[in-house]
C-alpha positions as CSV (number, residue, x, y, z in Angstrom):
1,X,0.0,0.0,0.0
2,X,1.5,3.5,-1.1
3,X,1.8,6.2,1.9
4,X,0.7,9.6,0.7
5,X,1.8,12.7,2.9
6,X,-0.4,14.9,4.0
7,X,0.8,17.9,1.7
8,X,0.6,15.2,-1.4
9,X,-2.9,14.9,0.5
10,X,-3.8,18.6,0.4
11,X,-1.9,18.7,-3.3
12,X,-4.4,16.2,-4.6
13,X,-7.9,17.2,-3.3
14,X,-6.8,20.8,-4.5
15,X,-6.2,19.7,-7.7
16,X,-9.1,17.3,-7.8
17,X,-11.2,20.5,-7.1
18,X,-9.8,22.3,-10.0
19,X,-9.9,19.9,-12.6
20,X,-12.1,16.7,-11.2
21,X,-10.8,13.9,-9.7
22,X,-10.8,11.5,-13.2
23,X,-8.0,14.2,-14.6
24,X,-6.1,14.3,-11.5
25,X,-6.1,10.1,-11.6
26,X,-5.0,10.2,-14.5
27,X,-2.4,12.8,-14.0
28,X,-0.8,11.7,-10.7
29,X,-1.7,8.1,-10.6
30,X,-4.0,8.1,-7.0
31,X,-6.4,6.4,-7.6
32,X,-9.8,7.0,-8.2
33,X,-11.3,5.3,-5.1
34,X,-8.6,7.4,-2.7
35,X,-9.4,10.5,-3.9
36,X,-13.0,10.7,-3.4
37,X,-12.5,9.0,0.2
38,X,-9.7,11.4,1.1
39,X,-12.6,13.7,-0.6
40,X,-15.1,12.9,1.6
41,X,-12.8,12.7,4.9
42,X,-11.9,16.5,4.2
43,X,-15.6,17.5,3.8
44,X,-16.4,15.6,7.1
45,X,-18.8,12.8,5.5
46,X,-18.0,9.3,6.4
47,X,-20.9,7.5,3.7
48,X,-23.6,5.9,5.0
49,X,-22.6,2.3,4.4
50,X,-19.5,3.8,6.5
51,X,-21.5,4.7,9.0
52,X,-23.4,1.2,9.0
53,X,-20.8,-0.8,9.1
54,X,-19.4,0.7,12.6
55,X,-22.7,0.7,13.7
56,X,-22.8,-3.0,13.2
57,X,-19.7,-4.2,14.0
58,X,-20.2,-1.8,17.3
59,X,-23.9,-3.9,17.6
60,X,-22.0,-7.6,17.4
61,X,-19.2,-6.3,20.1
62,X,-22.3,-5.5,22.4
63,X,-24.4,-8.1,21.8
64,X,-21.2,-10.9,22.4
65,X,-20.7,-8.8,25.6
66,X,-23.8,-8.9,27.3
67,X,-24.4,-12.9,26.8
């Protein structure tokens, strides 16, 4: 798994913004997928299936706990 600074970060997202994130792909090589998370961790949103997920996996701890 590649490491990204967080100025390479910052780099990205502004370029995204300028141009979209299918030009900055294809110009810097993130990929898709990682820029529209790292997208949606700077605007604060975690996704609702996100959110579902830790929601469940927070339900299963509970529920093994209290039996």
């Amino acid at each position: 798994m590649i490491r990204y600074t967080k100025e390479q970060k910052e780099a990205a997202l502004s370029q995204a913004q300028e141009i979209g994130i299918i030009k900055t792909h294809n110009e810097t090589g993130i990929s898709i997928q990682t820029l529209y998370k790292w997208r949606a961790e700077a605007e604060g949103k975690t996704g609702p299936r996100l959110a579902a997920k830790k929601e469940s996996a927070t339900n299963i701890r509970l529920s093994w706990m209290t039996t």
